[in-house]
C-alpha positions, -999 to +999 in steps of 0.1 A: +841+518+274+816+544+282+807+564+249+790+597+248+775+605+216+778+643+206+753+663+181+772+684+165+749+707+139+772+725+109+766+761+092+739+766+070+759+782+042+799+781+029+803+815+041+817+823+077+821+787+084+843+795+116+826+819+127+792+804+125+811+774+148+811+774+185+844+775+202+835+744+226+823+729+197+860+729+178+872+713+209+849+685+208+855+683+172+892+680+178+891+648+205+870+632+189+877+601+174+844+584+152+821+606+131+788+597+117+781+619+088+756+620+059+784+628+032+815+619+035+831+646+014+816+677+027+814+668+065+862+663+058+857+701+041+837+713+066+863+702+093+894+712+075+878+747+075+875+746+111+908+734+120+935+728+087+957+705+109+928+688+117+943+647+112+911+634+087+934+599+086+934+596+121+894+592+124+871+570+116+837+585+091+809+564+088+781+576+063+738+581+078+716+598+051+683+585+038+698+555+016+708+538+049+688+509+056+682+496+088+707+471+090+734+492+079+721+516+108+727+485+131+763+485+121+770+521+126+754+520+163+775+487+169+808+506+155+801+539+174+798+518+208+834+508+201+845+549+205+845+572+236+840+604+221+813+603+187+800+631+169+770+630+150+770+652+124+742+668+099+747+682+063+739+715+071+716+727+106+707+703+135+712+663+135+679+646+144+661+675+130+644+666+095+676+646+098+685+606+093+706+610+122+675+606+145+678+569+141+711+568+154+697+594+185+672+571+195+695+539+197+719+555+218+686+561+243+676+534+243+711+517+252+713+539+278+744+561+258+751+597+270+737+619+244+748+654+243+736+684+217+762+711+213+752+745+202+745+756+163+713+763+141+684+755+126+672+770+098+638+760+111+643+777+145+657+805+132+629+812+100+602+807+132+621+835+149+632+860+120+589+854+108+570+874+133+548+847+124+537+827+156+563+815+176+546+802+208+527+776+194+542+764+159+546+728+138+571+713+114+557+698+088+584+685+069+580+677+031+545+678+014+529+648-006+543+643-038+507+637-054+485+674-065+457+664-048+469+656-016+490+683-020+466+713-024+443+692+003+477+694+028+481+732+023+443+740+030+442+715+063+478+740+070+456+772+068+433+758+091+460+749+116+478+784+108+445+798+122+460+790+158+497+773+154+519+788+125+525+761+102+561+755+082+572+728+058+603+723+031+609+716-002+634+706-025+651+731-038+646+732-071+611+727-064+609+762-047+594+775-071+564+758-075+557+751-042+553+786-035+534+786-069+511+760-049+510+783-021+497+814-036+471+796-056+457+778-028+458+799+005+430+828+014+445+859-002+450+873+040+468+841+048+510+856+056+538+832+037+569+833+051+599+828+027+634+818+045+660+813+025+697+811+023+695+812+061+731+827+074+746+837+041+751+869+022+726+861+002+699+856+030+662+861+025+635+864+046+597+877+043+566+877+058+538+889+035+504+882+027+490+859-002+479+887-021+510+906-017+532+883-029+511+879-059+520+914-067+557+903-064+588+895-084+599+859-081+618+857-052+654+845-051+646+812-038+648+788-064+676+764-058+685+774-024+678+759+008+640+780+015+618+772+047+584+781+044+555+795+071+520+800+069+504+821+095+469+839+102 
């Protein structure tokens, strides 16, 4: 059996689910027949939103997120190259993209599997784009390290970077707060911060200001909500 292996990204918010959804991508949704997913109880919601008579029984769900070890990622390749049509799907955004689903990705390469992204977004793609910040020559930067130190040595070795590639990095959400805390307190007061959250939904926010601007601001409504963050010169 020849399997193709379909990377199917999902909204970034609860709001306008269908119509943040491709067409093409409902069909693929709809013939498919195994989907790898990080949670097994939002990716069903998700696709009875798209498509109520969509037969949740009829298809297999096997669960990627970050608890999956390796061997457990063995078995989900082995069961995916039992299926035709399999759709790789991400919480929220892009699969493979500050995503477990990249493990999967790469085995499929490397056994020579057909691997095909379908259309969607990235909250990082789209907070580079909305930032004004640079967007020729940019970096993803993931998560920061956990301990101060390295922190605060992190976000300097950023501002250096931001000098000549805008630099942009993720958080927790709940941790918002105080990484923008971190941000504020450590960056040249000329340095821009871009804020990004809540990417796609009503209550989106997104601003470019410099260090000592945002000093001078209210808190912004990003704590607890998905928030990407930018540095730029």
């Amino acid at each position: 059996m020849s399997t193709t292996l379909y990377l199917l990204p999902t909204p970034l918010c609860n709001e306008h689910i269908l119509a943040m959804t491709a067409p093409y991508n409902i069909l693929v949704i709809n013939s498919g027949t195994c989907f790898i997913v990080e949670e097994l109880k939002t990716a069903r919601r998700y696709l009875k939103a798209i498509d109520k008579s969509f037969n949740i029984d009829e298809k297999l769900f096997l669960e990627l997120n970050e608890h999956t070890t390796e061997t457990e990622t063995d078995h989900v390749f082995k069961t995916l190259q039992q299926h035709k049509k399999v759709i790789l799907m991400s919480e929220t955004g892009c699969p493979g993209v500050a995503d477990p689903g990249a493990a999967i990705v790469g085995l499929a390469h490397t056994h020579n599997i057909k691997v095909v992204p379908l259309t969607g977004t990235s909250s990082i793609i789209m907070a580079i784009m909305s930032s004004g910040l640079n967007g020729q020559n940019f970096a993803f930067n993931g998560y920061l390290p956990k301990e101060k130190v390295q922190r605060s040595q992190k976000i300097r070795n950023l501002e250096r970077l931001a000098a000549q590639q805008s630099q942009w990095i993720i958080e927790t959400p709940y941790r918002n707060i105080n990484l923008l805390e971190e941000l504020l307190s450590t960056l040249g007061s000329n340095t821009k911060v871009c804020l990004a959250a809540n990417i796609n939904s009503d209550a989106e926010f997104i601003k470019t200001k410099k260090v000592a601007e945002w000093k001078t601001q209210n808190a912004p409504p990003i704590h607890k909500v998905p928030c990407v963050f930018g540095i730029g010169i």
